[in-house]
C-alpha positions in Angstrom: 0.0 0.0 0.0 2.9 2.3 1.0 4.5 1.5 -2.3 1.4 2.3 -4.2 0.9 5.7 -2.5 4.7 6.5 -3.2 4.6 5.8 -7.0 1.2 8.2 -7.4 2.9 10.9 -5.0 6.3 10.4 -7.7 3.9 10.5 -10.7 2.0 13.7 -9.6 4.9 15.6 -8.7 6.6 14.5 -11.6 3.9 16.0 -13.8 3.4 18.8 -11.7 6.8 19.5 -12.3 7.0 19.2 -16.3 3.6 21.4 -16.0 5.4 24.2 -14.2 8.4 23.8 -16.6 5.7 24.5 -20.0 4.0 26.8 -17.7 7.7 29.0 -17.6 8.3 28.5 -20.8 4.6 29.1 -23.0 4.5 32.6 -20.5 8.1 33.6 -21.7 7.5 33.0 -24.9 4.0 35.0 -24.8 6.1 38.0 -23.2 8.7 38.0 -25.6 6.3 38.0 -28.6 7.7 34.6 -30.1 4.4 33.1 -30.4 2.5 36.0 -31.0 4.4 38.5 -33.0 6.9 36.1 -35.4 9.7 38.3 -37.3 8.5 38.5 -40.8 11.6 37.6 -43.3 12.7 38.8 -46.7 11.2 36.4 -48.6 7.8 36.7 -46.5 7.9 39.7 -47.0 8.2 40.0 -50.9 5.2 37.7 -51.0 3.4 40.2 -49.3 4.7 42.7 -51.2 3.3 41.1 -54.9 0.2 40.3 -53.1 -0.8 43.5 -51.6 1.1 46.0 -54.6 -2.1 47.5 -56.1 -3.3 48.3 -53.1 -0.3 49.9 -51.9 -0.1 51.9 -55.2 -3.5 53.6 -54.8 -2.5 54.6 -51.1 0.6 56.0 -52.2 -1.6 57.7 -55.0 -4.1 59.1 -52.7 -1.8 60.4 -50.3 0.6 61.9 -52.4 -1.0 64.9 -52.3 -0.2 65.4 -48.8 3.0 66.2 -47.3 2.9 64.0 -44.6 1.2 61.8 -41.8 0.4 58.6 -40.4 -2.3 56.1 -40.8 -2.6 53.4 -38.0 -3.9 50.2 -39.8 -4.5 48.4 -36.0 -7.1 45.5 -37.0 -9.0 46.0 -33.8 -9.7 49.4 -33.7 -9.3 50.9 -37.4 -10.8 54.8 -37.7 -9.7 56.1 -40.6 -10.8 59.2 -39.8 -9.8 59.3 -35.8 -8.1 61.8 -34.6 -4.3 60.1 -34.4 -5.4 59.7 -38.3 -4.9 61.6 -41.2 -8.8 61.9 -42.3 -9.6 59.6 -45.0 -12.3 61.0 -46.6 -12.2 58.5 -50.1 -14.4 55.4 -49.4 -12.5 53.6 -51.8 -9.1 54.3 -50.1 -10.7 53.9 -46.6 -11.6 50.5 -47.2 -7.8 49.6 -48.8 -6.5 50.9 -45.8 -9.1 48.8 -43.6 -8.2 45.6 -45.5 -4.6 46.1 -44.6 -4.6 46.3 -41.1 -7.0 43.1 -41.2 -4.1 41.4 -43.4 -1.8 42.1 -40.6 -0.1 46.2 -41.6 0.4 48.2 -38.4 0.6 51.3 -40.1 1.4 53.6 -42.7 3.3 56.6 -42.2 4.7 59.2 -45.2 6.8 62.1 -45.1 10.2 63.3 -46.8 8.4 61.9 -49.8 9.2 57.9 -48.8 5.7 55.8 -48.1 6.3 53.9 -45.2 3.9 50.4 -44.5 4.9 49.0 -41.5 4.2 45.2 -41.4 6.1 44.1 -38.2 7.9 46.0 -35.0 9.2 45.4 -31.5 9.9 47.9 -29.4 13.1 48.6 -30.9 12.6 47.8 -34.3 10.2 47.3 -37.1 9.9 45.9 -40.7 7.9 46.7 -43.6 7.7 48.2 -47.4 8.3 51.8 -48.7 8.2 53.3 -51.9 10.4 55.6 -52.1 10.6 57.6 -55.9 13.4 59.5 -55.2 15.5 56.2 -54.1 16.5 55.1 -50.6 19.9 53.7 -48.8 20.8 52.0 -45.9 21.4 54.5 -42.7 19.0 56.8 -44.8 17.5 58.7 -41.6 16.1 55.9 -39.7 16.8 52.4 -42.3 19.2 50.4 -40.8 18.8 47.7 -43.9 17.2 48.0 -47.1 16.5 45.5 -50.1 15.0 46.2 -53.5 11.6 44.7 -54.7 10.5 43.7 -57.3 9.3 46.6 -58.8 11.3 49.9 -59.1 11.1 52.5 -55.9 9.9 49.7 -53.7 12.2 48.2 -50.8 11.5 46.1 -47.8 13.1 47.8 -44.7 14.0 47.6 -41.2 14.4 50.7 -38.9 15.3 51.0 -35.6 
């Protein structure tokens, strides 16, 4: 009987253990943003790119005429015409814009005449695509890296 009892006692702290151990390592992984927030790569991220190009063609179009600002895309709470929002008053462009934050864009931001659409970011860095007519380099005010697309003026970045 006292055999029994030992063995069961073994086995549940045994699995209490390995449950503690998951436990650890599911909640560090949830705080670091491994599970939840994967790094999009190059080639990801020129998939993306030839998916999404039209649409990011007519933003770029609609907002050239301004000089700059910054469109959150959040899929949770998207107001194109909040006020943390450059007002989108084009129904057309609105729902574009909506679209994108559903497919996972954070947000768009334009100025110095380069087209920013953020796709991924930590709290030091982020990636994503900008067009940029006028050409773009690495350590060009905030790029840290920059590859070409497929199509000319367009680069993936990443920006700390």
């Amino acid at each position: 009987m006292k055999r029994k009892m030992l063995i069961g006692a073994t086995i549940l702290l045994g699995s209490s253990v390995v449950l503690y151990i998951a436990y650890i390592l599911v909640a560090g992984a949830i705080i670091a943003g491994v599970l939840f927030n994967p790094r999009v790569n190059d080639s990801q991220m020129a998939r993306i790119f030839e998916q999404e190009h039209g649409y990011l063609v007519r933003i770029v179009d609609y907002l050239s005429e301004y000089e700059n600002g910054t469109i959150w895309l959040s899929p949770t709470n998207f107001d194109g015409n909040s006020a943390r929002n450059r007002s989108i008053r084009n129904s057309e462009i609105y729902e574009i814009a909506r679209d994108l934050g559903q497919r996972g864009f954070l947000h768009l931001h334009f100025s110095d005449g380069k087209f920013r659409f953020q796709r991924w970011s930590t709290l030091r860095t982020g990636r994503g695509i900008v067009f940029a007519p006028n050409g773009i380099n690495e350590g060009d005010g905030f790029f840290v890296a920059v590859t070409p697309l497929s199509k000319p003026h367009w680069y993936i970045y990443e920006a700390e």
